[in-house]
LUMBA-908359 format. One line per 8 residues: number of its first residue (from 1); their letters; for each residue x, y, z of N, C-alpha, C, O. Coordinates in steps of 0.001 Angstrom, whole numbers. Last residue first. Layout:
N
NUM) a) X,Y,Z,X,Y,Z,X,Y,Z,X,Y,Z | ...
! end
This chain:
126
126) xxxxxxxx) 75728,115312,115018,74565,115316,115064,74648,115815,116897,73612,115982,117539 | 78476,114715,114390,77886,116345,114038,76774,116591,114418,76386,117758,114376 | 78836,111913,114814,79659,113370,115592,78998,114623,115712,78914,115382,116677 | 77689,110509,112960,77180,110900,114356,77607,111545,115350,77083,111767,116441 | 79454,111526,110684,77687,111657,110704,77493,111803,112588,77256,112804,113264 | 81870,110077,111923,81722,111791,111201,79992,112503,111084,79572,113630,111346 | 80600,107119,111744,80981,108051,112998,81723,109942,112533,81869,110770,113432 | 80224,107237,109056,78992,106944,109925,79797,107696,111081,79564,108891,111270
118) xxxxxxxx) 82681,107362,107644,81569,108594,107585,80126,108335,108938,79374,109155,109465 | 83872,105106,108831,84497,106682,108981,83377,107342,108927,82945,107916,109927 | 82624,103014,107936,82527,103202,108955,83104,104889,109885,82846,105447,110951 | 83192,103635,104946,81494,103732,105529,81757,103602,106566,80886,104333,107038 | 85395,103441,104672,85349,104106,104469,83389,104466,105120,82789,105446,105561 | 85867,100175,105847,86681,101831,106523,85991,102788,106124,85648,103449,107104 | 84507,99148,103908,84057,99219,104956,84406,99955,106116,83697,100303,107060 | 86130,99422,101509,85012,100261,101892,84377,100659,103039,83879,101744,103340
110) xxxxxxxx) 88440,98412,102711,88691,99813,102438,86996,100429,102425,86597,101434,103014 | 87680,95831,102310,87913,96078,103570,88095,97436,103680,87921,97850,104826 | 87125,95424,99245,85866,95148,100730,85907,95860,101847,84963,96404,102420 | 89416,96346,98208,88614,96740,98012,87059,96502,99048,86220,97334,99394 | 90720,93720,99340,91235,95138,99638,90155,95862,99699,89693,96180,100795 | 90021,91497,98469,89502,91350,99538,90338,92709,100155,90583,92744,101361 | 90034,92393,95746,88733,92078,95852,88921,92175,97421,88074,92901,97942 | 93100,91979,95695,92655,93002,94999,91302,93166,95273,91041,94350,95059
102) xxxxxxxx) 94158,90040,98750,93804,89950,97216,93027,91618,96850,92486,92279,97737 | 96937,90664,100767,95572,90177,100360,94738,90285,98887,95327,90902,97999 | 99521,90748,102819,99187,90463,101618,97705,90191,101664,97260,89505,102584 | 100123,92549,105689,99496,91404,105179,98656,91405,103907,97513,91849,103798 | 100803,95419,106472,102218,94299,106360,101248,92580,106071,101855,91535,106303 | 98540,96923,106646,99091,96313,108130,99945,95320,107583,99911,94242,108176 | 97918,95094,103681,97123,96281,104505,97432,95804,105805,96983,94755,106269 | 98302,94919,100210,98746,94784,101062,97691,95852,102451,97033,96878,102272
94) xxxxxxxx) 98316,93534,97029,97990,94638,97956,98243,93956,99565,98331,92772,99891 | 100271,94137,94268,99901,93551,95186,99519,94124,96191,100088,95161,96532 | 100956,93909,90680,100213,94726,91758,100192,93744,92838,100104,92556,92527 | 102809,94348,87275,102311,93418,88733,101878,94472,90052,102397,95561,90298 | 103940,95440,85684,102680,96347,86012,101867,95230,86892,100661,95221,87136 | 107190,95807,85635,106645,95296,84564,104774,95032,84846,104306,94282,83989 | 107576,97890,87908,107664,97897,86311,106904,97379,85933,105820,97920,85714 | 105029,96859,90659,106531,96877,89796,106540,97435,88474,105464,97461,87876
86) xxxxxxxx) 103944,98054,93654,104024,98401,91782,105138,98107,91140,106100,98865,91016 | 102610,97542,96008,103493,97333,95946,102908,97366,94434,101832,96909,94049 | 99555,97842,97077,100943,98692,97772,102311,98522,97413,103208,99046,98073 | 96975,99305,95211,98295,98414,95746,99243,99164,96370,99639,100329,96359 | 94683,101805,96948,95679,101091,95788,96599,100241,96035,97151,100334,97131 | 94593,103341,99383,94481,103763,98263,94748,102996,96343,94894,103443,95206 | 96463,102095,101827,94594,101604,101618,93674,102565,100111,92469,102472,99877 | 98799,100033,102401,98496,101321,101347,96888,101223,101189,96269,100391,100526
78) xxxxxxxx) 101928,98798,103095,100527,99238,103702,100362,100667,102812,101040,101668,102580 | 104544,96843,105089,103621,97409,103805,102258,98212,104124,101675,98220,105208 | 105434,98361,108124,104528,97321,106997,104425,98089,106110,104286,99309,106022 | 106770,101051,109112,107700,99547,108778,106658,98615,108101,107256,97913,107286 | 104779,103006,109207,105458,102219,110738,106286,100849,110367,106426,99862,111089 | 103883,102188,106135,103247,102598,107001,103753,102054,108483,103347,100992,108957 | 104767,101837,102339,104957,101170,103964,104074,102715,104660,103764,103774,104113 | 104346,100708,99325,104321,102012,100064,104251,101142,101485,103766,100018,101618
70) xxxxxxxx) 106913,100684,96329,106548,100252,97721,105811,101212,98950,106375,102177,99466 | 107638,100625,92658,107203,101619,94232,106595,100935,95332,105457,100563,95048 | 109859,100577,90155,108893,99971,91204,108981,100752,92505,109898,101275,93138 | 111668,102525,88317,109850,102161,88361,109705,101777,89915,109460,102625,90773 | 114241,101955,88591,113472,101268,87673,112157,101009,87191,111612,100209,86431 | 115156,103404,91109,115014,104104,89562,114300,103060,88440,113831,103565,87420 | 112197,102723,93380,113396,102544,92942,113712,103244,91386,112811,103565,90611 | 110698,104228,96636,110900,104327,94913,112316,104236,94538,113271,104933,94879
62) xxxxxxxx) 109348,103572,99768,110234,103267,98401,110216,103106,97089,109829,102118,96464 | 107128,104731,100179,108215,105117,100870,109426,104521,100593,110474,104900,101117 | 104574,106283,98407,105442,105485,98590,106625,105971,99167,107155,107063,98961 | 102585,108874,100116,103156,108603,98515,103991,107250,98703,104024,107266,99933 | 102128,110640,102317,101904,110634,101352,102278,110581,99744,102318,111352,98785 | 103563,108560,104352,102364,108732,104625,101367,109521,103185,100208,109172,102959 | 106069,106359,105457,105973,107691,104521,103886,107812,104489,103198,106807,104668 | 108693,104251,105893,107221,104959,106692,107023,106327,105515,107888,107007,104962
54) xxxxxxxx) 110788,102306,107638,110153,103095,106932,108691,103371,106826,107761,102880,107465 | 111750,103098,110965,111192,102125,109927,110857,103071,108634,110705,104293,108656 | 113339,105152,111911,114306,103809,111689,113078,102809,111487,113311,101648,111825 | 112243,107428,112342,112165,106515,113813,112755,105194,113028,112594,104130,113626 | 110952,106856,108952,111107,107319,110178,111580,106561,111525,111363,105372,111756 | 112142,107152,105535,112073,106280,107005,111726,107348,108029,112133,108508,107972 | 112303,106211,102406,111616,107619,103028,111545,106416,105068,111019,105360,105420 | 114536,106321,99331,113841,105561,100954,113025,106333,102051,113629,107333,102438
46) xxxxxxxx) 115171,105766,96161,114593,107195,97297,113994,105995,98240,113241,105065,97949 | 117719,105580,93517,116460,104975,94392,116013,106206,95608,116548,107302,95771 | 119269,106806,91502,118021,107692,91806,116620,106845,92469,115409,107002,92319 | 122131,106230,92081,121070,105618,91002,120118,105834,90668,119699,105317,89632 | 122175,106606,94933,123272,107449,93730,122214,106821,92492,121348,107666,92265 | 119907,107473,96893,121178,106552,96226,121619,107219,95188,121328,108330,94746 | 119065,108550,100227,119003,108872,98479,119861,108262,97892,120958,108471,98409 | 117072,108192,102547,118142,107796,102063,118120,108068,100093,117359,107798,99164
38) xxxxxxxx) 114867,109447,103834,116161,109249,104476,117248,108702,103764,118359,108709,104294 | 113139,111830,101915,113718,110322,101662,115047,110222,102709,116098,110813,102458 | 111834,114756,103256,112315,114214,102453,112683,112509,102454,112201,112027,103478 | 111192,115527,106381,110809,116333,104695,111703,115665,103678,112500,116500,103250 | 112079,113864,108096,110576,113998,108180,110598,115104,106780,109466,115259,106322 | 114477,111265,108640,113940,112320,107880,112682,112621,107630,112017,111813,106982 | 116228,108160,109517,115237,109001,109871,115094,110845,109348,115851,111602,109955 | 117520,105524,111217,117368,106265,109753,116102,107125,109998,115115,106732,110621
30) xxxxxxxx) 119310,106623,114109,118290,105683,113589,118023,106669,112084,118198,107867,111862 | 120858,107655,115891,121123,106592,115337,120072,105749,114670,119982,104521,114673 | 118958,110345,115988,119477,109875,117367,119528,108280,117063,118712,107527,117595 | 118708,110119,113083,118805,110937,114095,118465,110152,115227,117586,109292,115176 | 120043,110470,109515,119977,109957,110752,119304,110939,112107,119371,112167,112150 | 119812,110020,106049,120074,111062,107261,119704,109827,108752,119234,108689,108764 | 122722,109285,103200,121723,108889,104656,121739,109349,106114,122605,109316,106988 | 123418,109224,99891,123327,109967,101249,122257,109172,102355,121188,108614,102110
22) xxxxxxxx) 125806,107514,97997,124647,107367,98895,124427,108246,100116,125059,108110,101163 | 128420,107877,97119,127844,109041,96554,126598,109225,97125,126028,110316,97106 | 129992,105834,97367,129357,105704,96369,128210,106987,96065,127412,107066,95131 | 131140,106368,99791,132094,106564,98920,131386,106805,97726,131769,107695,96966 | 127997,108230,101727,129481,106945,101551,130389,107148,100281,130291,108255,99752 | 127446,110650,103859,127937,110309,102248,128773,109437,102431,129869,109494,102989 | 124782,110940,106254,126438,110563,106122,126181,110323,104123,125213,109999,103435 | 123946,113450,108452,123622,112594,107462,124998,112133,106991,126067,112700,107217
14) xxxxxxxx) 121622,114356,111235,123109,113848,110723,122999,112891,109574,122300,111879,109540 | 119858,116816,113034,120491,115433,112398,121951,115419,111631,122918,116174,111531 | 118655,118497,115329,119934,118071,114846,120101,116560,114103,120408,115484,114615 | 116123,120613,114765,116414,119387,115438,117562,119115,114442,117576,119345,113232 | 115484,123112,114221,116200,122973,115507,116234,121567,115617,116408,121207,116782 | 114931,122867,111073,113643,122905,111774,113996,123075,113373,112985,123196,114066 | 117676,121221,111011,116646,121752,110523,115712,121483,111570,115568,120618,112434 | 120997,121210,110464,120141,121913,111404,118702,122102,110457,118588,122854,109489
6) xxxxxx) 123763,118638,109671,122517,119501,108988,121366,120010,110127,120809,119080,110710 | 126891,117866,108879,125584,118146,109890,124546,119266,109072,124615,120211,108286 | 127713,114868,107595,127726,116243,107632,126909,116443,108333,126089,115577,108639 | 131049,112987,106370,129332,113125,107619,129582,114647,107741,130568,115371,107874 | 131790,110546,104210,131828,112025,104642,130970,112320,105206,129868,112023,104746 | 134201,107870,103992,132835,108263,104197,132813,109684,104749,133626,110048,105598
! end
């Protein structure tokens, strides 16, 4: 296994190459990379972690080479734009805070974020 150091941004991480060619960054022992996928496979899967959950904020935080995409938020599933989970073969599931829910009872609960956002943005300005 080959470990390399990498300086970015002044914060010291550390990423390791296993035999199979898998890179994975680290920092202060935990999977973790804020501009890129903490973990890149040789196969062209992509893991995006922070603070050692995964986590990614714009876009899925797991993409495998076969298609399927997972989006997490602090380690849950979690995607209030669309399913959160896409396989290949074009199955959907949604998800919100790491709890499965139906396509109808997403869409309810996203609006009601979304009208409760603008109402308090409305009564901010006023």
């Amino acid at each position: 296994m080959k470990q390399s150091n990498n300086l970015n941004n002044n914060k010291y991480k550390k990423y390791i190459t296993d035999d199979y060619g898998n890179k994975r960054w680290y920092l202060n022992g935990e999977l973790h990379r804020e501009d890129g996928p903490a973990i890149l496979c040789h196969d062209g899967d992509k893991r995006w972690y922070l603070n050692g959950k995964r986590h990614r904020e714009d876009g899925p935080a797991v993409i495998y080479a076969n298609g399927c995409k997972f989006w997490y938020l602090n380690g849950k599933l979690h995607r209030e734009d669309g399913p959160a989970i896409l396989y290949q073969n074009g199955d959907k599931y949604w998800c919100l805070n790491g709890k499965f829910i139906t396509e109808a009872e997403h869409k309810q609960r996203t609006q009601v974020n979304i009208f409760v956002a603008l109402h308090k943005a409305l009564k901010n300005a006023n």
